[in-house]
N, C-alpha and C positions, 0 to 999 in steps of 0.2 A: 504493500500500500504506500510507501515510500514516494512511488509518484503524484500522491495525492496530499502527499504534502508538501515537497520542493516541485512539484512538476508547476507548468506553464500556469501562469496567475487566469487565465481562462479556466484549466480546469476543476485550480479553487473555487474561481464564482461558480461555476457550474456544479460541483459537490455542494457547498454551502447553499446555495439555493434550494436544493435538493434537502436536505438536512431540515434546514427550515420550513422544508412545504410540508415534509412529512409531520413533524411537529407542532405545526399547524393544524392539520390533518387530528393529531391524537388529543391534541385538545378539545377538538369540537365532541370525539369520542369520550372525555376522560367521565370519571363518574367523581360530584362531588363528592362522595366519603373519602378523594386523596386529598383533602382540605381539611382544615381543623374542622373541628364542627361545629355549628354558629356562625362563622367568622362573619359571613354580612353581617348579623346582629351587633355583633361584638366592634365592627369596624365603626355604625353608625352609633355604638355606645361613645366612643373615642370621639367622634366627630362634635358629640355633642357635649362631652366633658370637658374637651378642651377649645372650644369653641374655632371649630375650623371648620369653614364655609365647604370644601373640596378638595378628597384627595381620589391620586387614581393609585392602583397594587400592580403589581407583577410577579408570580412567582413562578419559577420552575424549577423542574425536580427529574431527576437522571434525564434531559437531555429534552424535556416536552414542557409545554407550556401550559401549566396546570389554573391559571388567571390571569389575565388582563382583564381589568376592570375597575369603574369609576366609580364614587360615590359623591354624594349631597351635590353643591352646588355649584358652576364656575363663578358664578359673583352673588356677592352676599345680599340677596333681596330682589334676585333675577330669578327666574325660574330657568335657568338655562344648565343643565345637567351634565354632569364631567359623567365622560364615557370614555375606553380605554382607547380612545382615540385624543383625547385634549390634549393641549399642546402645556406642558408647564417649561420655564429654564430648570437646566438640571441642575445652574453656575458650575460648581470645583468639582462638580463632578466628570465633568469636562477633562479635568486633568490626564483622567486614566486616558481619552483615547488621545491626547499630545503625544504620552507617552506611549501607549499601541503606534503610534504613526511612527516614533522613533526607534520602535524595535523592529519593524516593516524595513526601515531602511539602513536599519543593521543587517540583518537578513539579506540586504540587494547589497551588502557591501559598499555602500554610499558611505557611511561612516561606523563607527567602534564609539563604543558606549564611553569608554575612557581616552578619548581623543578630548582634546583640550578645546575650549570652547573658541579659544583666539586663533586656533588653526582653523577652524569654518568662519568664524565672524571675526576679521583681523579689530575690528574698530571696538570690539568689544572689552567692559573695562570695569573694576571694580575700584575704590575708593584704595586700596591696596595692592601692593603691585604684584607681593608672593600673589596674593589668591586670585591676582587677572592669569597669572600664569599660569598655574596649577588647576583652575577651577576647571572641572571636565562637562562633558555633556550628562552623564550621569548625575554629578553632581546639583547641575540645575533644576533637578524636580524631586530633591530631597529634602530640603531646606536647610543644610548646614551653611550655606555662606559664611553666616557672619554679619547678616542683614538685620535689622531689628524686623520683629513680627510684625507683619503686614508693609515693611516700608515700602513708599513707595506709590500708596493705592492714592495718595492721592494726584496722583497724575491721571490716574485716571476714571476716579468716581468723584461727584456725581460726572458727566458726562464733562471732557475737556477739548480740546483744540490740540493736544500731543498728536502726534503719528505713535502709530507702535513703534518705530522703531526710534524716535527720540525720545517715549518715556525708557525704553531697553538706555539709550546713550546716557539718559541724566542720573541712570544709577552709579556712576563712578561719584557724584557728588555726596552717596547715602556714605556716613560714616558705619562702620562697621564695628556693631556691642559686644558680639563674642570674636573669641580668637575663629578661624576658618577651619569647618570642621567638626568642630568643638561643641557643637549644642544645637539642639534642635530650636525653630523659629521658624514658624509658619511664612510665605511670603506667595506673592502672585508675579512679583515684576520676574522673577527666573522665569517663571513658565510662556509670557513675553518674550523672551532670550530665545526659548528651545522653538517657538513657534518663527522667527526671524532664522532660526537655523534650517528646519525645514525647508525654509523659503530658497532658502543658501544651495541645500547642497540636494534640492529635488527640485528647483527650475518652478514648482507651484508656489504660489500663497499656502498658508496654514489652511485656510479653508476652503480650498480645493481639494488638496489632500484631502482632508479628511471627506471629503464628497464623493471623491473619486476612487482613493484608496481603503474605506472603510463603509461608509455607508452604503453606496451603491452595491459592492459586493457582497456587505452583508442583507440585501432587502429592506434598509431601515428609511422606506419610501418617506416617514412622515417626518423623518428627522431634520429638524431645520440647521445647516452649518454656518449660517449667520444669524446674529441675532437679530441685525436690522430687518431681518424678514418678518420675526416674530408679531408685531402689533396689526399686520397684512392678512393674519389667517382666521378664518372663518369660527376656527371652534378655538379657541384659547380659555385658558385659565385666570382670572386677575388678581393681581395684589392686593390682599388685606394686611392690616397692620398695627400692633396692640399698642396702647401707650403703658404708663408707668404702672395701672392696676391692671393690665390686662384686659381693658375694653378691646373689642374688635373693630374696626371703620376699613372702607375703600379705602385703596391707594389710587384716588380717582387722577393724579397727576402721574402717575407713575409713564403712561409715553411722552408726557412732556418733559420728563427729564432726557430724554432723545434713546435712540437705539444706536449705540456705536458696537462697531465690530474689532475695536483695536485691542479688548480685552477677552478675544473670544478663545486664545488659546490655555487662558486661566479658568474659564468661566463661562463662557459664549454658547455653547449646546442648549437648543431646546429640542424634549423630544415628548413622546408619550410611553404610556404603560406597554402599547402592544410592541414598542419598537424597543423598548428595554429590553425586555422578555429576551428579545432577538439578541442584544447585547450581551446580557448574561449567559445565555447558551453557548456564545462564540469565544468569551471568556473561560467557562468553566469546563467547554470540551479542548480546554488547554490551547485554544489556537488552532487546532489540527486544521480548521477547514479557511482558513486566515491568513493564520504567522503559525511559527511553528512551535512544537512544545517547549523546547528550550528559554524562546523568546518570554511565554508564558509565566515560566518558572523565573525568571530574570523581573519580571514586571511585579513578583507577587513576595519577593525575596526582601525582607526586612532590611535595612542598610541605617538608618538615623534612628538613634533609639529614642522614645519619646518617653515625659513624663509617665509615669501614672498616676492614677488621678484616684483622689479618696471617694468612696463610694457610701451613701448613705444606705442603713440596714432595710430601708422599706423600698430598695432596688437592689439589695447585696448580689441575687445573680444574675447579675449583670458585669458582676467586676473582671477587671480583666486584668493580663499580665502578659508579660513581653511583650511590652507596646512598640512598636518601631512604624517607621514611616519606611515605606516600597517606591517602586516609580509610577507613584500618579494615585497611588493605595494606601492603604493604611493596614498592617495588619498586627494580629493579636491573637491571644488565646482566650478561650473564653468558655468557661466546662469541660476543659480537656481537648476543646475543637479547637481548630483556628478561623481565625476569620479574615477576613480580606474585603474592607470595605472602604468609603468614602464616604462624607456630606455635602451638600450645597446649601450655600445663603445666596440671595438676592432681594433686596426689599422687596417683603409680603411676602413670600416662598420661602420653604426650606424642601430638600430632598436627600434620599439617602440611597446609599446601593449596597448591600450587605451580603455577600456569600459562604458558606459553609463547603469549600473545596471538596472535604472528606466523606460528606452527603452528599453531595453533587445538588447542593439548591442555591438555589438565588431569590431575595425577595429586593424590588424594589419600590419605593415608597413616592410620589411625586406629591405635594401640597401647594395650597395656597394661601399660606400663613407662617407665621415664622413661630411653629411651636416642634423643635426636634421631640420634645416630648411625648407628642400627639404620635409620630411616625415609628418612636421609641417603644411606644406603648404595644404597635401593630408586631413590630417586628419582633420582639420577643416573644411575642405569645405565639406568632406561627412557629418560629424558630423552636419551643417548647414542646409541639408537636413533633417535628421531624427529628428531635432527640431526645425525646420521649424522657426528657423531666419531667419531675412531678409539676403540677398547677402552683402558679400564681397568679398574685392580685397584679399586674401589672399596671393595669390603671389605675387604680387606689393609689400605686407605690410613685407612679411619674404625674400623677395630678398634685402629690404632696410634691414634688420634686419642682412642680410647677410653681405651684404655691410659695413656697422657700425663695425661689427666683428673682420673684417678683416683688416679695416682702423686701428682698435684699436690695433691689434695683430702688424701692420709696427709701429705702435708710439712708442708703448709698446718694440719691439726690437731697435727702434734707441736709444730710453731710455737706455736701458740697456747698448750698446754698443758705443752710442757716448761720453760717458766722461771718457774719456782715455787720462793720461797723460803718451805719449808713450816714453817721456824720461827717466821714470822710469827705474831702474834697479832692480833686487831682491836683496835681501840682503844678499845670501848667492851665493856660489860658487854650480852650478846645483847639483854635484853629492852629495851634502850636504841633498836635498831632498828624495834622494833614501832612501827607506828602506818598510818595511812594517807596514802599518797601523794597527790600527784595533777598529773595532765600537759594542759595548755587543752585538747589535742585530743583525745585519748582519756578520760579522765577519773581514776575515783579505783583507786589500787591496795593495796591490805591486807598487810602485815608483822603475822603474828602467831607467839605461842607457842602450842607444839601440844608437849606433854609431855617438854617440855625442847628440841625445837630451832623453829628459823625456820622457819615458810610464807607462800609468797605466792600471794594469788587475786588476779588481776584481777578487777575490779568484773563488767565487761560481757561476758565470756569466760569460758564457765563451765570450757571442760577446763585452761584454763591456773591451774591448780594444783599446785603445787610444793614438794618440801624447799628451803632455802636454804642451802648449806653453806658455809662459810668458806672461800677458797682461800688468798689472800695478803692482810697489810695490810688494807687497808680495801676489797678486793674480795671476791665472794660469787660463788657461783656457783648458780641456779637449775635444778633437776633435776625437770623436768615429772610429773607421777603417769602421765599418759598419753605413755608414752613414744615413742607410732609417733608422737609430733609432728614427732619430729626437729628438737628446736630450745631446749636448754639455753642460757641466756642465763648472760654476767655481769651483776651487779650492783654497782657503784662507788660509796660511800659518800664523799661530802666534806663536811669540819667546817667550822665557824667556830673562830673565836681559842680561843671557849671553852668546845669540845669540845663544841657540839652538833652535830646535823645540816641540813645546808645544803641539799642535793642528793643526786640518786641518776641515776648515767646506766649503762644494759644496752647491751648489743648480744652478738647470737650467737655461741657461741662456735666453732660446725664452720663451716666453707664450705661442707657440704651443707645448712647450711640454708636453708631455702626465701628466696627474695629478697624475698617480701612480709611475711615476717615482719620486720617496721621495728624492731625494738627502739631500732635507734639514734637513730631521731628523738624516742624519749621523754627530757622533760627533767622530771624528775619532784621537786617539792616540798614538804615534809611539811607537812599541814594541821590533821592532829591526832596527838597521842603518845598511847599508853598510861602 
């Protein structure tokens, strides 16, 4: 059978097609007793405990597609009904097929996993000159750099004016928190990197590829490889989004924040249930009818080892151990199995992909609210099935889990905002603050007067625009116009001897706000006064 795994990339598509009709095929046959039993009941118990308008499932199991299907609703107060057709972003779940795209063209000998990234992308550079050299293509979708967690995002959230490949170029400005190596630290701008490499050394855009060398072959018709297509299609899912207690509302702005594709090799995949399904299969049958098993085994191999994380006893099995980060995965042990999974966030959404290798199942979870809880809840409990542990409360244990969250996220803002000495004044006369900024990575930011008080534009960010209000001292607080940002920053003013301005450092003010929003890594320097 040899030939049907290195033979002509025709007769992969043509096996894998094949593979997937049949599977297809046995689904329409399967009988639900291979399902937990309940599980619709039990899915719309979830929906409504943890208040999420719609999710869709996928699971399979040795090699067949045992569900695709949608539940509750695509918009909260529409009667418009998720079916295992709707479209949700899957965001960082995205990552796994960067990294499939890059073991594809290990495989064609285009490149070696441990080729230096500056030998494909000469231009390419890190704040450090060891790690511009040594850092591999491997390396890039692990997260050891040496990057602070998430730097970077904000080049490119909310929606900015960078090309991908000069937010990739302004990473040489990010200072580097750990040694290279050395510690794990979540980031998206590498996976930027690996996607401009692609470009490099296979003659496509990132999203061709993946159109061409992954989707298409593998059947996954509904799968969109840009994101700018998403707000285009007929049946979609929409953003909901909780505030500090856990209220639900639309994310009725959420396409005016625009649809860019420069972040699509971190993030960018929309897909649905029926075409996960398809994903997982092509994963879990090792590659055979794709890339090849080795490739597989390469993609699924721990390499950064990650925290673990304290687990509360009304979720204890749930804990996990030998955590590490894979390329584009995450895996762990978890009852003795292993697991091999990922998340996605994107405001209103979250998703998840969760496999059991050793069972041969796959469940994946699409939503449209940001409660991993709610998906958490699902995936356990099938997963409890096919390894036949005993029962648990799963949702009783992640509703409290939810609960805790959220208690933490009101503490966590009165913190922030109750110690306020509001007789403070600034120490400078308003229009003294006007001028423009500017921070090496990001670039320039505007303090103006706008009819008596402060606003700030970010140069390259058109919605981040804002009142500046005074809160204490020589701290300010920024109040975005576009408020579903969810992401008022401070603003910290420091003098010299002789009361001018020195510096200015932000950072958010809620815990709900989003983690790619980096306000804190800007260190921002006045380059010109009013």
């Amino acid at each position: 059978m040899k030939w049907m795994i290195f033979g002509s990339k025709t007769c992969r598509q043509a096996l894998l097609f094949c593979c997937l009709t049949v599977s297809a095929c046995a689904y329409g046959q399967q009988k639900t007793s291979s399902l937990p039993p309940g599980l619709d009941a039990y899915v719309e118990k979830v929906l409504k405990t943890f208040h999420v308008p719609g999710l869709s499932i996928a699971v399979v199991k040795d090699g067949q597609t045992l569900l695709a299907k949608g539940y509750g609703v695509r918009k909260m107060g529409r009667d418009l009904k998720v079916d295992e057709h709707t479209l949700f972003p899957i965001a960082s779940n995205t990552k796994a097929f960067t990294a499939t795209a890059l073991g594809i063209l290990a495989e064609r000998g285009k490149l070696q996993w441990n080729d230096k990234v500056i030998d494909h992308l000469p231009w390419f550079r890190l704040s450090d000159p060891y790690a511009t050299r040594e850092i591999t293509i491997k390396d890039l979708l692990v997260h050891n750099s040496g990057l602070a967690p998430y730097a970077g995002d904000l080049l490119q959230f909310p929606v900015t004016t960078f090309t991908r490949r000069e937010i990739v170029e302004r990473i040489r400005h990010l200072p580097l928190v750990n040694s290279f190596r050395s510690a794990y630290a979540y980031d998206n701008v590498l996976y930027l990197a690996a996607g401009e490499l692609i470009q490099a050394v296979s003659g496509m855009e990132w999203e061709e590829f993946i159109r061409k060398e992954i989707l298409e072959p593998a059947n996954m018709k509904e799968t969109l490889h840009r994101f700018s297509l998403f707000e285009k299609q007929p049946n979609i899912a929409y953003s909901h989004i909780p505030d500090s207690k856990g209220n639900i509302s639309v994310l009725e702005t959420f396409f005016e924040e625009g649809m860019s594709d420069k972040s699509s090799p971190a993030g960018g995949i929309v897909s649905t249930a029926a075409d996960m399904a398809k994903w997982m299969q092509i994963q879990l049958d090792s590659g055979r009818t794709l890339f090849r098993p080795s490739t597989a085994a390469l993609l699924w191999h721990g390499v950064n080892p990650m925290p673990e994380l304290n687990v509360p006893a009304w979720i204890a099995p749930s804990r996990s151990s030998l955590n590490a980060y894979a390329l584009g995965f995450r895996v762990y042990m978890n009852r003795g199995t292993k697991v091999v999974t990922h998340g996605g966030k994107l405001d209103g959404f979250v998703s998840c992909v969760m496999m059991f290798p050793e069972i041969n199942l796959g469940i994946t979870i699409l939503t449209n609210q940001e409660s991993g809880n709610a998906y958490n809840a699902i995936i356990q409990h099938i997963a409890d099935y096919y390894l036949k542990t005993g029962p648990f409360d799963w949702i009783a244990g992640f509703r409290k889990q939810e609960d805790a969250k959220f208690a933490r996220f009101s503490q966590l803002e009165q913190q922030a905002l109750g110690k306020r000495d509001s007789n403070s004044r600034p120490a400078l006369p308003l229009e003294k603050y006007c001028g423009t900024y500017r921070d090496p990575w990001y670039g320039d930011i505007d303090i103006t007067m706008e009819n008596g008080a402060l606003y700030m534009q970010f140069s390259r960010t058109p919605l981040f625009h804002g009142k500046v209000e005074h809160w204490q001292y020589e701290t300010f607080i920024v109040r975005w116009d576009h408020r579903e940002i969810r992401g008022d920053a401070f603003i910290t003013f420091s003098l010299t001897p002789e009361g001018k301005i020195d510096a200015a450092k932000m950072k958010a003010v809620s815990p709900l706000t989003d983690v790619s929003l980096d306000f804190h890594d800007l260190d921002l320097k006045p380059v010109k006064r009013n």
